[in-house]
DRENNU-116777 format. One record per residue (C-alpha): x, y negated, z. Coordinates in steps of 0.25 Angstrom, whole numbers, padded with zeros to 4 digits, always signed. Layout:
N
XYZ/...
//
This chain:
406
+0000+0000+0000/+0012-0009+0001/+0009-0015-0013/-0003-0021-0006/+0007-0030+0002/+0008-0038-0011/-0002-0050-0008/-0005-0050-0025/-0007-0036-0026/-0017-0035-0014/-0025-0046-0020/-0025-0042-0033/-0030-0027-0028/-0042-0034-0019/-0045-0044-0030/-0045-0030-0039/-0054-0025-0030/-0066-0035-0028/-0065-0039-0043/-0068-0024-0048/-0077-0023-0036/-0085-0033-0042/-0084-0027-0055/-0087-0013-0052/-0101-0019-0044/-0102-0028-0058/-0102-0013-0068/-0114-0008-0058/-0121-0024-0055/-0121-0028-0067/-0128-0019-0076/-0138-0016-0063/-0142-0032-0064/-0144-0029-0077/-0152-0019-0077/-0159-0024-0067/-0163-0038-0071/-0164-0033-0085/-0168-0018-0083/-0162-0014-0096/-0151-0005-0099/-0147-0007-0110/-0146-0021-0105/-0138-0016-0095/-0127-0009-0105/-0125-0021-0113/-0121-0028-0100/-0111-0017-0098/-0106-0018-0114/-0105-0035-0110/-0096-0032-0099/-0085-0021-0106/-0088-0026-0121/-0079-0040-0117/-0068-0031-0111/-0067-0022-0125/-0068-0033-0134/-0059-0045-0127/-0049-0037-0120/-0038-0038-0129/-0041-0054-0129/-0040-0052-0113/-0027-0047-0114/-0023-0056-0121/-0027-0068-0114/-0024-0062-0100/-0010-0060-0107/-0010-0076-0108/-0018-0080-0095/-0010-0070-0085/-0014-0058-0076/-0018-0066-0066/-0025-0078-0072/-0033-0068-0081/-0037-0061-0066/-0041-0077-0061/-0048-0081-0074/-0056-0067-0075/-0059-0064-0062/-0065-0081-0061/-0073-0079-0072/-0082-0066-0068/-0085-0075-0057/-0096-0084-0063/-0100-0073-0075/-0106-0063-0063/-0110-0072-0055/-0118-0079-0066/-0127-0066-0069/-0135-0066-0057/-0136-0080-0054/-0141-0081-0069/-0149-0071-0069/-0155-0076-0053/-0158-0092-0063/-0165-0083-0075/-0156-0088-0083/-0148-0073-0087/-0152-0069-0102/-0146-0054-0105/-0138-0063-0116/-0131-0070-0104/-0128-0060-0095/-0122-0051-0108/-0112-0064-0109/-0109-0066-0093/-0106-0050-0093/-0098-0051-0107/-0088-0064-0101/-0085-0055-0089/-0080-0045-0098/-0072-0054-0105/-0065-0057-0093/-0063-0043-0089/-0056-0042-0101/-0042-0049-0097/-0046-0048-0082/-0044-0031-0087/-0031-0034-0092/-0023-0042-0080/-0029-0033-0070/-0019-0022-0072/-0008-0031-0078/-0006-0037-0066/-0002-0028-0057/+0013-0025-0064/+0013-0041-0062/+0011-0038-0047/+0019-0027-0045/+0028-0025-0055/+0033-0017-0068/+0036-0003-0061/+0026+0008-0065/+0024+0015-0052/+0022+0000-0044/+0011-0004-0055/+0006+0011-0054/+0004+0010-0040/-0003-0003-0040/-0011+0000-0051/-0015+0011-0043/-0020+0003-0031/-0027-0005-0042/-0034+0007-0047/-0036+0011-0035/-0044+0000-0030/-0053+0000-0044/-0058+0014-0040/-0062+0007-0025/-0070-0002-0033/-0076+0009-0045/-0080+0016-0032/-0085+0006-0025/-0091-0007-0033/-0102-0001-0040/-0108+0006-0025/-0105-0006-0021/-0113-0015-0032/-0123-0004-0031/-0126-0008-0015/-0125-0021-0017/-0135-0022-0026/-0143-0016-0016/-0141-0027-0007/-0138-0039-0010/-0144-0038-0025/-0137-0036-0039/-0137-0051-0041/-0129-0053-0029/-0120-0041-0031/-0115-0049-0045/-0112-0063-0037/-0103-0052-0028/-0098-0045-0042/-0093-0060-0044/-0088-0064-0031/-0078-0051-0032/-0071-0059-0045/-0069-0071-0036/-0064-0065-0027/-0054-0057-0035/-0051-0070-0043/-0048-0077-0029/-0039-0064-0026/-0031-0064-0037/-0030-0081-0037/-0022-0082-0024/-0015-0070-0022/-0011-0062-0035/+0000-0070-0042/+0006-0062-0052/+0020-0068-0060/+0013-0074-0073/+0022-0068-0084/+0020-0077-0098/+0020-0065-0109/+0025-0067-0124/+0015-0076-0133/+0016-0064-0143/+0011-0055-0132/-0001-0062-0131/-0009-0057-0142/-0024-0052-0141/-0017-0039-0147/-0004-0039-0139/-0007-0026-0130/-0014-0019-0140/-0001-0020-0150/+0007-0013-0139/-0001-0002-0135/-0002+0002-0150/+0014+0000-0151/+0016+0008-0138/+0018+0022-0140/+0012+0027-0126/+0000+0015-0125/-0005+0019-0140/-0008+0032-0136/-0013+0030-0121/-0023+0017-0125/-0031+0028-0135/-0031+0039-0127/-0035+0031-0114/-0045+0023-0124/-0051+0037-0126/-0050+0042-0111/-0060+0031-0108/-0068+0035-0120/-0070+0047-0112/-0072+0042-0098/-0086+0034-0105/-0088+0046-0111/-0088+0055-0098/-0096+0044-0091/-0107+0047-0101/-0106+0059-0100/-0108+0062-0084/-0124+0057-0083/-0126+0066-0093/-0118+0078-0089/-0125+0076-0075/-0138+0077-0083/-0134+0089-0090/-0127+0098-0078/-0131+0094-0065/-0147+0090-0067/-0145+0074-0068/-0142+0072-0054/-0137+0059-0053/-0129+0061-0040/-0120+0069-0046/-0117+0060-0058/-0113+0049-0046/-0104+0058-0040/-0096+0063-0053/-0095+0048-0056/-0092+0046-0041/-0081+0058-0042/-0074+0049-0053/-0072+0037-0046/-0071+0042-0031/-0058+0052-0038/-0053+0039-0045/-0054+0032-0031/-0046+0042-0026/-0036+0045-0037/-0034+0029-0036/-0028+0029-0021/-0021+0043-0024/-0015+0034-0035/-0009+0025-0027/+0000+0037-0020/+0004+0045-0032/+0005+0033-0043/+0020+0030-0039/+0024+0045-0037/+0022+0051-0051/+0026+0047-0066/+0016+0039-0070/+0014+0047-0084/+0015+0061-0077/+0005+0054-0068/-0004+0049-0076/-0005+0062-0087/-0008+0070-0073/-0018+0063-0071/-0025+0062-0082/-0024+0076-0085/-0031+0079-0071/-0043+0070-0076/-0042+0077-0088/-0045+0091-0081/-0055+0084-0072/-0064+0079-0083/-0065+0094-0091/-0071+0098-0078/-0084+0090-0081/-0085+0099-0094/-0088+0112-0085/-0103+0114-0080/-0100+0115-0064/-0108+0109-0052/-0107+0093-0050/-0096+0094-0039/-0086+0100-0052/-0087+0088-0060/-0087+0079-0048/-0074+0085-0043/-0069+0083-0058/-0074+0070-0059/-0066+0065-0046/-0052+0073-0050/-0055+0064-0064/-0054+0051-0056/-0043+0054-0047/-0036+0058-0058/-0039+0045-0067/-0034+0036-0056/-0021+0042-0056/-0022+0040-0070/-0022+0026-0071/-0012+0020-0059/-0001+0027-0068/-0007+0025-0081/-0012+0010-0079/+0004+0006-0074/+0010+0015-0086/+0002+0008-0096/+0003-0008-0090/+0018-0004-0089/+0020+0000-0103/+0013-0011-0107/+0023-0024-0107/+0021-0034-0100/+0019-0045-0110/+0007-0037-0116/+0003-0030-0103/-0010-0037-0102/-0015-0035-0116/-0011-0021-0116/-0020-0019-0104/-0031-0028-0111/-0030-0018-0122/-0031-0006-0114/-0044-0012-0108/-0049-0012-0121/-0047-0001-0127/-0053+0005-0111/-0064-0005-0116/-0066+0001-0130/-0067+0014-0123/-0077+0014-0116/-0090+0010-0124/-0085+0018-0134/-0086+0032-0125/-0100+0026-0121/-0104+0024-0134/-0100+0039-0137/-0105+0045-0125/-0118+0039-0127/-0119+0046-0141/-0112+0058-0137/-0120+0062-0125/-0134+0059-0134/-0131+0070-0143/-0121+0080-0137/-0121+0089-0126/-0116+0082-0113/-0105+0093-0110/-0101+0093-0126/-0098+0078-0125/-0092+0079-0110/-0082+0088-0118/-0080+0078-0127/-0076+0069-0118/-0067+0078-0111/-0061+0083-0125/-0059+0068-0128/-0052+0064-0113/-0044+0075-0114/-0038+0071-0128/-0036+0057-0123/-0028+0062-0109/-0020+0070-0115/-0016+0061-0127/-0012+0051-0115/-0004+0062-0106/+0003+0068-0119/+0006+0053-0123/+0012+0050-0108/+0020+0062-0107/+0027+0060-0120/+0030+0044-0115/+0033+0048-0101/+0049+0048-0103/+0049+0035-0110/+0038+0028-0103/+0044+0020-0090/+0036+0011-0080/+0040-0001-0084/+0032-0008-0097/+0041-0007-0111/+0043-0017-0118/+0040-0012-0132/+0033+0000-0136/+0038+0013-0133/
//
């Protein structure tokens, strides 16, 4: 716990804390307002495609302009503005004055500030603490690991909320944890601002070197497709619970429960174990575990099988990323470090819809367990192109970032 003792550090892991607070309570507030005020779901999921559509669709601009700004002014100027955009929905909405026109634009401008807000908030821990790998492991570790407190417990917490003080309230709160974090981040995280090249400030800069690198060109697919099929799988679940265990919508909480309580878990074990493995041996391990974990799902067994699966899956994916998160902000020079991580976010971004799109189609016209094997099929393909590609770099890939592409 001794890189807590670092005043910046501390602050910037509390202000991590309330901000994704408020934004895990906004991903379960937000589309309950609309439905309720509303009552339409379909309403509802345009709200939710305004909120992650900006992301997709600007982030390689965010980068870019995070790149100019700095990590720390981007954090200040992102955090500020979510501010009155939150606060304004109910407070419109309490005047009469909310047209669903209006509140698709409020939602869509936080987006866009999410954008370059996405890209600084892991470029600035080698700031804080450093170019070694297994000190930027070790705090991405405690970052993570604070990430799953709040998957696990913002959205029961927006859910009780609602209950009693009312979902009007719970978005003035969702607004008041950016404040808070921009307050944070104002007087106690100072990071060395580091003026990069003009020629590395381009829109496209971070997506030129992960085509040139050798190692990035083949992870950014292959973890592009891994997200594919984690929409896919989400998907896939309600309907699997439909199909094998009599719609019981107890068990489908706890399989999704089992994910993020083993991801809780596997984020604090992180936080022992990042520093005494290699990073790639680490990382394929683990992958290779959640690899294992998920093929179980495909065998018809009673609820407490998939659910053991489920949890193993998570522990195993967050000592997946403390390794992975540190080897790819590493490779990635610094000069181009926040546009990289931009990109990254985009093609995560591009992910996404795209596996909802196809789960949505695949699942209307195929059997559920010939489309979980699919997914499974597809996962597996995508791991092991990503642990084939780490072993064969693992001699020449060092924890400190190159400097041209390897």
């Amino acid at each position: 716990m001794s890189i807590l003792h670092d005043r910046r550090i501390a602050a910037l892991l509390a202000a991590e804390v309330i901000s994704s607070m408020g934004t895990q309570m906004t991903w379960l507030a937000l589309p309950w307002f609309v439905l309720r005020t509303t009552g339409s779901p379909q309403r509802m999921t345009w709200v939710l495609v305004a909120e992650i559509l900006p992301v997709a669709l600007l982030g390689f601009w965010g980068g870019a302009i995070a790149a100019r700004v700095g990590t720390r002014r981007t954090m200040l100027v992102c955090d500020l503005a979510r501010v009155p955009l939150f606060a304004s929905i109910p407070l419109l909405q309490s005047l009469g004055l909310l047209p669903f026109w209006l509140l698709l634009v409020l939602v869509a401008l936080s987006g866009v500030f999410l954008a370059p807000y996405f890209s600084v908030q892991r470029a600035v821990v080698p700031e804080l603490v450093g170019e070694e790998h297994a000190d930027v492991a070790y705090a991405t570790a405690f970052f993570q690991a604070a990430n799953r407190l709040t998957i696990f417990l913002g959205p029961p917490a927006a859910g009780i909320l609602i209950g009693v003080i009312g979902i009007a309230r719970v978005l003035y709160v969702d607004a008041a944890t950016y404040l808070v974090s921009f307050l944070l981040v104002a007087l106690f995280v100072h990071p060395p601002e580091v003026p990069t090249p003009e020629a590395a400030h381009g829109v496209l800069a971070g997506v030129r070197f992960l085509l040139r690198d050798k190692l990035l060109r083949v992870w950014t697919p292959a973890l592009t497709v891994l997200d594919i099929c984690w929409q896919l799988l989400f998907a896939s679940l309600p309907v699997l619970v439909v199909t094998q265990y009599h719609a019981n919508p107890r068990i489908l909480g706890w399989l999704f429960g089992a994910l993020g309580g083993g991801a809780l878990i596997g984020a604090f074990a992180s936080m022992r174990i990042v520093r005494r493995f290699e990073p790639l041996a680490l990382s394929s391990v683990a992958f290779t575990v959640q690899m294992l974990s998920l093929w179980i799902l495909a065998i018809p067994a009673p609820w407490f099988v998939p659910f053991l699966a489920m949890a193993c899956a998570g522990f195993a994916m967050s000592n997946v990323n403390a390794p992975l998160q540190a080897l790819i902000m590493l490779r990635i020079p610094r000069d181009v470090r926040t546009q990289g991580i931009a990109a990254f976010g985009v093609f995560q971004c591009i992910g996404a819809p795209i596996g909802l799109i196809v789960a949505g189609y695949a699942l209307t016209r195929y059997d559920t367990h010939a489309v979980l094997a699919f997914v499974l099929a597809l996962n597996t393909a995508a791991i092991l192109t990503f642990v084939g590609s780490a072993l064969a770099a693992r001699s020449a890939l060092g924890a400190t970032p190159v400097d041209s592409p390897a």
